[in-house]
C-alpha positions, 0 to 999 in steps of 0.5 A: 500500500505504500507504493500506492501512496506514494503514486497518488502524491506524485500524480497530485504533485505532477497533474494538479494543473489538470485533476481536480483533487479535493482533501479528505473530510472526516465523515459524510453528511448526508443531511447537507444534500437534496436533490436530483435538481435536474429533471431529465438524464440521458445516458448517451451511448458513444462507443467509440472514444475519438467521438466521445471525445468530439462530442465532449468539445462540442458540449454535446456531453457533460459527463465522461467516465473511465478515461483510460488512454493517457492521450485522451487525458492530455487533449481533454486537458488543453482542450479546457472544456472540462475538469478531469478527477483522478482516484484509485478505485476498487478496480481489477483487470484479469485475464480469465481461463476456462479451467473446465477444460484442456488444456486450461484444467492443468494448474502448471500450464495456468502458472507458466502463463503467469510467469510470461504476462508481463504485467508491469511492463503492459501496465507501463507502456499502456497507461503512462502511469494511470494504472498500477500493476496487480499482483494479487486478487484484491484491488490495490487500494484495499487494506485486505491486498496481498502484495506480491502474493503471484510473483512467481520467477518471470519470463520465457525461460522461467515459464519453459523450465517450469514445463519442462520439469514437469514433463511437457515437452514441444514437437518440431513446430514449437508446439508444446505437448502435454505429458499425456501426448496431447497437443494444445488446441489454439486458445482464443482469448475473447475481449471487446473490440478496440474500438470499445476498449483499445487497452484491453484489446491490447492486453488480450492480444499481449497475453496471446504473444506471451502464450505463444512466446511458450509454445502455447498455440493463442490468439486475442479473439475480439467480439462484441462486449455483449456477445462475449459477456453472453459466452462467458455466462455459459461459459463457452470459452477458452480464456477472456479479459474480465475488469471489474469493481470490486467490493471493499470486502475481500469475501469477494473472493469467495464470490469469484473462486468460490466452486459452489459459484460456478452456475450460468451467470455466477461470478466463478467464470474460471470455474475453478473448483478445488477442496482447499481452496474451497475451505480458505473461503469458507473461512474468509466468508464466515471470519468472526473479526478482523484479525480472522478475515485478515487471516483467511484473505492472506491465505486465500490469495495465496492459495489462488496464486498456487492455482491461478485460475485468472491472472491478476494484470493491472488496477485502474485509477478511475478518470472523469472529465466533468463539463465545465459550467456545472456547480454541485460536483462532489469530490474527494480524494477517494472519488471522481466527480462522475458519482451519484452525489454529482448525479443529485447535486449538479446544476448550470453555473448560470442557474435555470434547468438543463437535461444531463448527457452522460456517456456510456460507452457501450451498448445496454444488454439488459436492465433487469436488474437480477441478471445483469452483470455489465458495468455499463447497464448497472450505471443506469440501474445504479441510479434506480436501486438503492441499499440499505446500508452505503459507503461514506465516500471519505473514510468507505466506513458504513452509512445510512441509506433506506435504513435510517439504523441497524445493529448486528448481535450474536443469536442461537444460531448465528449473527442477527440483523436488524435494520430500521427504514426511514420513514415515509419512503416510496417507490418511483410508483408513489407506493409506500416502501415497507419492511414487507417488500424488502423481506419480499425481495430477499426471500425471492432471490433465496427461493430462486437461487438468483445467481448475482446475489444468491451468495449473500442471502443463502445463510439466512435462517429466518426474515422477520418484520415488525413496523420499519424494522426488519429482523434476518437470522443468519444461520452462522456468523460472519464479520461480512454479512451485514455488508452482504445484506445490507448493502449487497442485495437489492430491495424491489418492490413486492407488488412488481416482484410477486408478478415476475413468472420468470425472472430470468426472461423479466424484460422490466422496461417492456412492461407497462406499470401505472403510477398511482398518480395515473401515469405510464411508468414500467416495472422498472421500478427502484427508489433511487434518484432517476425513473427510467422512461425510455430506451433506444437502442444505439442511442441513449437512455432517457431517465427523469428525476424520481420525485418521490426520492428520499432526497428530493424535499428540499429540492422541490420547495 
C-alpha cells in the first residue's frame, strides 16, 4: 500500500494543473444534500472514444467516465472544456481461463502463463502511469491486498523450465505437448473490440504473444462486449479479459473462486473448483473479526496464486472529465466527480434547468436488474436501486441509506440483523416502501437461487418484520454479512416482484406499470434518484428525476 501512496502524491504533485483533487473530510453528511435538481438524464451511448471525445468539445456531453488512454487525458486537458478527477478505485483487470477444460484444467500450464504476462511492463507502456500493476486478487487500494502474493520467477525461460520439469515437452513446430501426448488446441482469448476498449484489446492480444512466446498455440479473439459477456455466462470459452469493481470486502473472493459459484451467470467464470481452496473461503466468508478475515484473505490469495485460475494484470485509477459550467460536483480524494452525489447535486453555473448527457460507452444488454452483470447497464440501474446500508465516500466506513439504523448481535444460531427504514419512503410508483417488500425481495432471490446475489442471502435462517424494522437470522456468523445484506442485495418492490413468472426472461422496461398518480411508468421500478422512461437502442437512455426520492424535499420547495 505504500507504493500506492506514494503514486497518488506524485500524480497530485505532477497533474494538479489538470485533476481536480479535493482533501479528505472526516465523515459524510448526508443531511447537507437534496436533490436530483435536474429533471431529465440521458445516458448517451458513444462507443467509440475519438467521438466521445468530439462530442465532449462540442458540449454535446457533460459527463465522461473511465478515461483510460493517457492521450485522451492530455487533449481533454488543453482542450479546457472540462475538469478531469483522478482516484484509485476498487478496480481489477484479469485475464480469465476456462479451467473446465484442456488444456486450461492443468494448474502448471495456468502458472507458466503467469510467469510470461508481463504485467508491469503492459501496465507501463499502456497507461503512462494511470494504472498500477496487480499482483494479487484484491484491488490495490484495499487494506485486505496481498502484495506480491503471484510473483512467481518471470519470463520465457522461467515459464519453459517450469514445463519442462514437469514433463511437457514441444514437437518440431514449437508446439508444446502435454505429458499425456496431447497437443494444445489454439486458445482464443475473447475481449471487446478496440474500438470499445483499445487497452484491453491490447492486453488480450499481449497475453496471446506471451502464450505463444511458450509454445502455447493463442490468439486475442475480439467480439462484441455483449456477445462475449453472453459466452462467458455459459461459459463457452477458452480464456477472456474480465475488469471489474470490486467490493471493499475481500469475501469477494469467495464470490469469484468460490466452486459452489460456478452456475450460468455466477461470478466463478474460471470455474475453478478445488477442496482447499474451497475451505480458505469458507473461512474468509464466515471470519468472526478482523484479525480472522485478515487471516483467511492472506491465505486465500495465496492459495489462488498456487492455482491461478485468472491472472491478476493491472488496477485502474478511475478518470472523469466533468463539463465545465456545472456547480454541485462532489469530490474527494477517494472519488471522481462522475458519482451519484454529482448525479443529485449538479446544476448550470448560470442557474435555470438543463437535461444531463452522460456517456456510456457501450451498448445496454439488459436492465433487469437480477441478471445483469455489465458495468455499463448497472450505471443506469445504479441510479434506480438503492441499499440499505452505503459507503461514506471519505473514510468507505458504513452509512445510512433506506435504513435510517441497524445493529448486528450474536443469536442461537448465528449473527442477527436488524435494520430500521426511514420513514415515509416510496417507490418511483408513489407506493409506500415497507419492511414487507424488502423481506419480499430477499426471500425471492433465496427461493430462486438468483445467481448475482444468491451468495449473500443463502445463510439466512429466518426474515422477520415488525413496523420499519426488519429482523434476518443468519444461520452462522460472519464479520461480512451485514455488508452482504445490507448493502449487497437489492430491495424491489413486492407488488412488481410477486408478478415476475420468470425472472430470468423479466424484460422490466417492456412492461407497462401505472403510477398511482395515473401515469405510464414500467416495472422498472427502484427508489433511487432517476425513473427510467425510455430506451433506444444505439442511442441513449432517457431517465427523469424520481420525485418521490428520499432526497428530493428540499429540492422541490
Amino acid at each position: 500500500m505504500k507504493s500506492v501512496s506514494r503514486f497518488l502524491c506524485l500524480v497530485s504533485f505532477l497533474f494538479a494543473s489538470v485533476f481536480s483533487v479535493r482533501a479528505a473530510a472526516a465523515a459524510f453528511d448526508i443531511s447537507r444534500y437534496s436533490g436530483p435538481k435536474m429533471k431529465d438524464l440521458y445516458y448517451v451511448t458513444i462507443r467509440d472514444m475519438d467521438a466521445q471525445l468530439l462530442a465532449m468539445s462540442a458540449g454535446q456531453l457533460d459527463v465522461m467516465s473511465n478515461i483510460y488512454r493517457p492521450v485522451d487525458v492530455e487533449r481533454l486537458a488543453k482542450s479546457g472544456v472540462a475538469d478531469l478527477s483522478l482516484a484509485a478505485t476498487f478496480h481489477g483487470m484479469f485475464v480469465t481461463f476456462n479451467t473446465r477444460k484442456f488444456p486450461w484444467d492443468q494448474t502448471i500450464l495456468r502458472q507458466a502463463a503467469s510467469q510470461v504476462a508481463e504485467r508491469r511492463r503492459w501496465t507501463r507502456d499502456l497507461f503512462s502511469g494511470y494504472c498500477e500493476p496487480m499482483s494479487s486478487f484484491l484491488p490495490v487500494i484495499s487494506p485486505f491486498y496481498e502484495d506480491g502474493a503471484t510473483l512467481l520467477p518471470s519470463g520465457a525461460e522461467a515459464a519453459r523450465k517450469r514445463l519442462s520439469d514437469a514433463g511437457w515437452t514441444w514437437n518440431r513446430s514449437g508446439w508444446l505437448v502435454a505429458p499425456d501426448g496431447r497437443e494444445l488446441p489454439v486458445t482464443k482469448i475473447l475481449c471487446p473490440p478496440s474500438s470499445v476498449a483499445a487497452t484491453t484489446t491490447e492486453i488480450a492480444t499481449l497475453m496471446a504473444e506471451a502464450l505463444v512466446s511458450i509454445g502455447i498455440p493463442a490468439q486475442a479473439e475480439p467480439i462484441d462486449f455483449q456477445t462475449m459477456l453472453a459466452r462467458v455466462d455459459v461459459r463457452d470459452f477458452d480464456a477472456c479479459t474480465n475488469a471489474w469493481s470490486m467490493s471493499r470486502d475481500p469475501d469477494v473472493l469467495y464470490s469469484f473462486y468460490h466452486s459452489s459459484m460456478d452456475v450460468e451467470g455466477g461470478y466463478n467464470m474460471s470455474g475453478i473448483a478445488d477442496p482447499g481452496l474451497d475451505e480458505a473461503l469458507r473461512l474468509l466468508r464466515y471470519a468472526p473479526d478482523e484479525a480472522a478475515a485478515r487471516e483467511y484473505s492472506s491465505r486465500a490469495q495465496k492459495m489462488l496464486a498456487e492455482l491461478m485460475p485468472v491472472i491478476p494484470i493491472y488496477s485502474r485509477y478511475s478518470i472523469s472529465a466533468m463539463k465545465k459550467g456545472w456547480d454541485g460536483v462532489f469530490l474527494t480524494d477517494r472519488s471522481t466527480a462522475d458519482n451519484l452525489l454529482t448525479l443529485i447535486s449538479m446544476t448550470p453555473a448560470e442557474g435555470g434547468e438543463r437535461a444531463i448527457y452522460w456517456n456510456i460507452p457501450e451498448e445496454i444488454r439488459t436492465l433487469n436488474p437480477l441478471v445483469s452483470s455489465s458495468a455499463y447497464d448497472w450505471t443506469v440501474l445504479g441510479t434506480i436501486y438503492d441499499t440499505l446500508i452505503s459507503v461514506d465516500p471519505y473514510t468507505f466506513e458504513d452509512m445510512p441509506w433506506l435504513a435510517e439504523s441497524w445493529g448486528i448481535s450474536t443469536g442461537e444460531r448465528g449473527s442477527v440483523l436488524t435494520f430500521t427504514l426511514r420513514p415515509n419512503l416510496k417507490w418511483q410508483d408513489g407506493r409506500p416502501l415497507t419492511v414487507e417488500d424488502i423481506a419480499y425481495s430477499i426471500q425471492f432471490v433465496k427461493d430462486n437461487r438468483v445467481p448475482r446475489f444468491y451468495d449473500s442471502v443463502k445463510d439466512i435462517e429466518s426474515i422477520e418484520t415488525d413496523g420499519r424494522t426488519l429482523r434476518i437470522e443468519m444461520a452462522n456468523t460472519s464479520y461480512w454479512h451485514l455488508h452482504n445484506i445490507g448493502g449487497g442485495v437489492l430491495p424491489l418492490p413486492k407488488h412488481i416482484l410477486e408478478k415476475v413468472k420468470d425472472w430470468r426472461a423479466w424484460q422490466p422496461t417492456n412492461v407497462p406499470h401505472k403510477a398511482l398518480d395515473g401515469t405510464t411508468l414500467t416495472e422498472l421500478i427502484g427508489t433511487g434518484p432517476f425513473t427510467f422512461r425510455e430506451s433506444r437502442t444505439g442511442e441513449y437512455v432517457h431517465m427523469t428525476r424520481n420525485e418521490h426520492y428520499m432526497l428530493a424535499e428540499e429540492a422541490s420547495k
